[in-house]
C-alpha positions as CSV (number, residue, x, y, z in Angstrom):
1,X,0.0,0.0,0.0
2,X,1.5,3.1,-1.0
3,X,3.1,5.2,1.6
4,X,0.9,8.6,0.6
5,X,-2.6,6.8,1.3
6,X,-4.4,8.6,3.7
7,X,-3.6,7.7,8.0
8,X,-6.7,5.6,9.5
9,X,-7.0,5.8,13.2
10,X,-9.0,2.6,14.4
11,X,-10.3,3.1,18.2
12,X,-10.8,0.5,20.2
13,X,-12.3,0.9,24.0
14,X,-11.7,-2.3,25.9
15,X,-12.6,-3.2,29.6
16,X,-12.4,-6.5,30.6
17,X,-12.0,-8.5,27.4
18,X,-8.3,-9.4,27.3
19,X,-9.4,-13.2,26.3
20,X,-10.9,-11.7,22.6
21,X,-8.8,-8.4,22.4
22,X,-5.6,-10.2,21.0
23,X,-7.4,-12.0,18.6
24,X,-8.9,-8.7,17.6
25,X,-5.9,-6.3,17.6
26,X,-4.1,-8.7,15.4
27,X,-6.9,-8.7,12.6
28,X,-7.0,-5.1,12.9
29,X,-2.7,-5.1,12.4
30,X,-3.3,-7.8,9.4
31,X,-5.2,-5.3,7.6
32,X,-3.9,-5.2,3.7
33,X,-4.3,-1.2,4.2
34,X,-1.1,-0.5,6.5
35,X,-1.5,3.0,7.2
36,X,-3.0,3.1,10.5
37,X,-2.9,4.2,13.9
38,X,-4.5,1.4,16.4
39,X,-5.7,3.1,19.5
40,X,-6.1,0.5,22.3
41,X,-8.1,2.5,24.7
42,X,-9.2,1.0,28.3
43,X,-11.9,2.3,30.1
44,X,-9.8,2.9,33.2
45,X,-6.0,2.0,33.1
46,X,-5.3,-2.0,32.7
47,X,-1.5,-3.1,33.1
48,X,-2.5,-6.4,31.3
49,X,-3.9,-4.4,28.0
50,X,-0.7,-2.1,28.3
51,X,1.3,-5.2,28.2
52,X,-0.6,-6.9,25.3
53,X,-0.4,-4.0,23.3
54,X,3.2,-3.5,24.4
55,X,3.7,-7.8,23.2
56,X,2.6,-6.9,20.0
57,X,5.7,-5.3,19.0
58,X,3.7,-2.9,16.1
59,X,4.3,0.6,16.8
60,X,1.0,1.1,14.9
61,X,-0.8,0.5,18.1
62,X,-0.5,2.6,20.7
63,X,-2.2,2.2,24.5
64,X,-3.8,4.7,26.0
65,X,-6.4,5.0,29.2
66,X,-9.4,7.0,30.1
67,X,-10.7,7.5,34.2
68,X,-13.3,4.3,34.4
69,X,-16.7,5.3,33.2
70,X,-18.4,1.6,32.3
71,X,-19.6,2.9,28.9
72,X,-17.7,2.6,25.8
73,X,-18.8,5.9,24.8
74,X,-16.1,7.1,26.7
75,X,-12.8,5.5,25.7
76,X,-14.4,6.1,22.1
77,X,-14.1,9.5,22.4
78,X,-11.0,9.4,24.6
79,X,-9.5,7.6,21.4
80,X,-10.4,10.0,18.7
81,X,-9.4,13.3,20.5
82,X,-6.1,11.5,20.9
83,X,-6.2,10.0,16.4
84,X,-4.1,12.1,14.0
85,X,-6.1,10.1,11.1
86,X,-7.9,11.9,7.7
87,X,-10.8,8.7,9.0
88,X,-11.7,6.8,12.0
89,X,-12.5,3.7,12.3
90,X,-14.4,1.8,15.0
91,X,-14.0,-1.7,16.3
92,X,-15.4,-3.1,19.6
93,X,-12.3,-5.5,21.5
94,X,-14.3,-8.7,21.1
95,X,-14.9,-8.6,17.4
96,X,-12.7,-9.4,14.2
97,X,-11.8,-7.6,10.7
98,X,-11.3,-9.6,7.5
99,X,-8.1,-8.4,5.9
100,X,-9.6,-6.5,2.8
101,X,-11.8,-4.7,4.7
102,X,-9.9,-1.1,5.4
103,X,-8.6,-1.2,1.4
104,X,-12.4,-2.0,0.2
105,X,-13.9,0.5,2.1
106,X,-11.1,3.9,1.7
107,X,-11.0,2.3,-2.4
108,X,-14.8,2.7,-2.4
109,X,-14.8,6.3,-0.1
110,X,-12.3,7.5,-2.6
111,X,-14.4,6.1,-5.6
112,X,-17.5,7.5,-4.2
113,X,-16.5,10.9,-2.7
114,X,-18.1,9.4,0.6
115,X,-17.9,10.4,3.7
116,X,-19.0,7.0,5.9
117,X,-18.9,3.8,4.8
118,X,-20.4,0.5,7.1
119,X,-20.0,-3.7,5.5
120,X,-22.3,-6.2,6.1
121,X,-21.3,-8.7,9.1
122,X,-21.0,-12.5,9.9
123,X,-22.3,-13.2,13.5
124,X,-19.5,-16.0,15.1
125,X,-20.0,-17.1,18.7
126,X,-17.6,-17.1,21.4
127,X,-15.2,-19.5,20.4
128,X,-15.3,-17.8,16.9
129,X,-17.4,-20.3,15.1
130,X,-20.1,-18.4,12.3
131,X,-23.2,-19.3,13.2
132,X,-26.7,-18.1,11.8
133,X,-27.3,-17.4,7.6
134,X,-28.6,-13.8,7.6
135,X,-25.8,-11.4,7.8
136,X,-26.0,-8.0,9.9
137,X,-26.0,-4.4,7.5
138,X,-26.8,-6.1,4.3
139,X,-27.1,-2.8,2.5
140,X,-26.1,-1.1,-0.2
141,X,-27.4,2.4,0.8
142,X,-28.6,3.8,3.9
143,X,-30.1,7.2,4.4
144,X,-31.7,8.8,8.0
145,X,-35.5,8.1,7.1
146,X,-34.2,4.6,7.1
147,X,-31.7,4.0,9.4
148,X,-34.4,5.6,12.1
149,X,-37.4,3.3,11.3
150,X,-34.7,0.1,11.6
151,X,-34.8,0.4,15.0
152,X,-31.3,-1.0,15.0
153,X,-28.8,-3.6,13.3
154,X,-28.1,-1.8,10.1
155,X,-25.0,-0.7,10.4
156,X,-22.8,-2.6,13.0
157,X,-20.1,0.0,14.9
158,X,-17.3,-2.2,14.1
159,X,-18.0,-1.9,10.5
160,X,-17.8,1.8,10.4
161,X,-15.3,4.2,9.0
162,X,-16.0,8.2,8.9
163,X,-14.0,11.3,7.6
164,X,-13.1,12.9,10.2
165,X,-14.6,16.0,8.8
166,X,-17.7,14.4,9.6
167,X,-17.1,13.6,12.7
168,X,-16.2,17.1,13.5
169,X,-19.3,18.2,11.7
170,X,-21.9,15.1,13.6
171,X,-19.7,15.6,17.3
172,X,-18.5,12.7,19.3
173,X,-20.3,9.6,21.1
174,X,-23.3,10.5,23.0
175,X,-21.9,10.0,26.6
176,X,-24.7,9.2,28.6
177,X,-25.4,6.5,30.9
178,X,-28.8,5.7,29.6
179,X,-27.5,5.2,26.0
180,X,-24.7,2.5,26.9
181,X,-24.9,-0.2,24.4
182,X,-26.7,2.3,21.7
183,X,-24.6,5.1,21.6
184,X,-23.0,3.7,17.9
185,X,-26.8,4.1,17.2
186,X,-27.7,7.3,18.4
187,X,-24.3,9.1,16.4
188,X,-25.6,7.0,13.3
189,X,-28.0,9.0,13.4
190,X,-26.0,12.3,13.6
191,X,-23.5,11.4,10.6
192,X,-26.7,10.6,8.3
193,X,-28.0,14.1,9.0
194,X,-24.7,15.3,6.7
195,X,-24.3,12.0,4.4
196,X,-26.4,8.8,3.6
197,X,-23.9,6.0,4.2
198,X,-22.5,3.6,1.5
199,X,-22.5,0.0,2.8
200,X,-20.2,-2.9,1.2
201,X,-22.4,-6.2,1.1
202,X,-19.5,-8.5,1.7
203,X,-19.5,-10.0,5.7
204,X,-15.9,-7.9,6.0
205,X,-16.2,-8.2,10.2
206,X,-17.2,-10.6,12.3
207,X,-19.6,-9.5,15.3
208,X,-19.3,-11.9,18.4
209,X,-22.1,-12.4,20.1
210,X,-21.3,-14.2,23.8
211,X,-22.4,-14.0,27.1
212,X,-20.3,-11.0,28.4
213,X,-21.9,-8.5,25.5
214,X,-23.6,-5.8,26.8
215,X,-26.6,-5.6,24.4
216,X,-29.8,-5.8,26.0
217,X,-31.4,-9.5,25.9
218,X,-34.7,-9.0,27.6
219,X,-37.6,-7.4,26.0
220,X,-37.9,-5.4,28.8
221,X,-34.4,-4.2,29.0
222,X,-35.0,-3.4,24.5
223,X,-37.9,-1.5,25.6
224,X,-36.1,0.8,27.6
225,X,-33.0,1.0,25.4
226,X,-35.4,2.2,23.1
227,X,-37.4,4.8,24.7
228,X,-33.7,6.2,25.3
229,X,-33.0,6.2,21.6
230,X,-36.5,7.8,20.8
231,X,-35.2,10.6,23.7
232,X,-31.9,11.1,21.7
233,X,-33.3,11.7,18.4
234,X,-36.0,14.3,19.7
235,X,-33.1,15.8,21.4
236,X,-30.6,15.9,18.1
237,X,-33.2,16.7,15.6
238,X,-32.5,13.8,13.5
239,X,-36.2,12.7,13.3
240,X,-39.3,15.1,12.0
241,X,-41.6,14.1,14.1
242,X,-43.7,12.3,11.5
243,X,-40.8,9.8,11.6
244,X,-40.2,10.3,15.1
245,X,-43.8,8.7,15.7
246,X,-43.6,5.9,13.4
247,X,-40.3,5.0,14.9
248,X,-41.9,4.9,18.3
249,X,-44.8,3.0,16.1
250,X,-42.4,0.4,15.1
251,X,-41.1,0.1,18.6
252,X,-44.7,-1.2,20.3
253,X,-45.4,-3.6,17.3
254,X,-41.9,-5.3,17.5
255,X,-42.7,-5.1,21.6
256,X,-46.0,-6.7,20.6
257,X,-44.6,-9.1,18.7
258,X,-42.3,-10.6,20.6
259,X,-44.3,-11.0,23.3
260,X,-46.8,-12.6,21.9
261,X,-44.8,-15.2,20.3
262,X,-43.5,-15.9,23.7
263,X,-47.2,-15.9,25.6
264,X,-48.1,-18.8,22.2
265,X,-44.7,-20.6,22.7
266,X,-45.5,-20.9,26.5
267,X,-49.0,-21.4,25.7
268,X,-49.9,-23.0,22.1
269,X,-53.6,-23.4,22.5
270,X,-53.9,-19.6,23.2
271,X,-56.5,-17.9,21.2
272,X,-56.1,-14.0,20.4
């Protein structure tokens, strides 16, 4: 890779993860695109991260610490006022890049004139093992009406690479307790009032999912990430209202939905 492509900082807030964070720094390092900057942030100094990073003998990536806050929000932002790179790049510590995907995305910003890119993604389980056949942000082309009404799962953090131009323009993570675990959701929303986002539909990352993640599992716990979410747009004018309401619309029928699946599982002579 030519030595006058463009610097790529890649953040990367970690707490608690060491067992997946190797694997992942190293597919980060493997990238065919070699102009980066890997910032290994932990949320609240770790000697054992310091050490890994310091083990991996790449002066690319660089270890840095944040005062404990127990949302990656954070270290995220910790990690990009400390980047020096034309883009950022996300990845979470527990999931994995395939090698092409830095080139394929900057070849396709470049190509383009885009400003944020996102692939599709595999899901793999704990010990790394795909599992499932639909893949996560399967999409071509998002834009805000869209991305809204999703109500998540279209564009996968770890997939994401921004100018930093507009980053500056969309301002950094949301920091707020209430939005930890949805905060890559909420600035989605934020970039996509400046640019629609191209998407790659290749599975370019894999997204772990394992018992440690801190998504929300229970409906309840979904519900209340997502009256959060319908807070944060309101708030950062990213929704008219019209789609504001059919968001929250989408919300109670997904709610409804799910539930009553359960109540017919539990109960399968139940009548509506």
């Amino acid at each position: 890779m030519p030595s006058d492509q463009p610097l790529i900082s890649v953040v990367v807030p970690t707490h608690n993860r060491l067992s997946y964070l190797g694997e992942t720094l190293r597919s980060i390092l493997a990238q065919r695109y070699n102009q980066l900057e890997v910032l290994v942030v932990a949320d609240g100094h770790d000697q054992r991260v310091a050490d890994l990073v310091a083990q991996l003998r790449d002066p690319r990536a660089k270890y840095l610490s944040c005062q404990f806050a127990g949302r990656p929000a954070v270290p995220r932002n910790f990690g990009i006022q400390h980047s020096q790179g034309e883009f950022i790049a996300f990845c979470d510590d527990d999931d994995l890049w395939h090698v092409d995907k830095l080139h394929r995305q900057i070849s396709l910003m470049n190509e383009r004139r885009a400003d944020f890119t996102f692939t599709a993604c595999n899901n793999i389980d704990q010990s790394g093992t795909p599992f499932g056949d639909a893949l996560l942000g399967d999409f071509a082309h998002v834009g805000k009406s869209r991305f809204l009404l999703s109500l998540g799962a279209m564009i996968v953090n770890s997939s994401i690479v921004v100018s930093r131009s507009l980053l500056n323009k969309s301002g950094p993570y949301n920091e707020a307790a209430e939005l930890r675990a949805v905060e890559d959701y909420e600035i989605c929303t934020r970039f996509l009032m400046h640019s629609d986002a191209i998407g790659i539909r290749e599975p370019l990352v894999d997204y772990r999912v394992h018992p440690g993640s801190i998504q929300p599992i229970k409906i309840s716990d979904w519900m209340r990430s997502q009256a959060h979410i319908q807070a944060a747009v309101l708030e950062n004018r990213s929704a008219t209202i019209w789609i504001w309401l059919g968001r929250y619309a989408r919300v109670l029928y997904w709610a409804t939905r799910v539930q009553l699946s359960r109540l017919i599982h539990v109960h399968p002579d139940a009548r509506l």
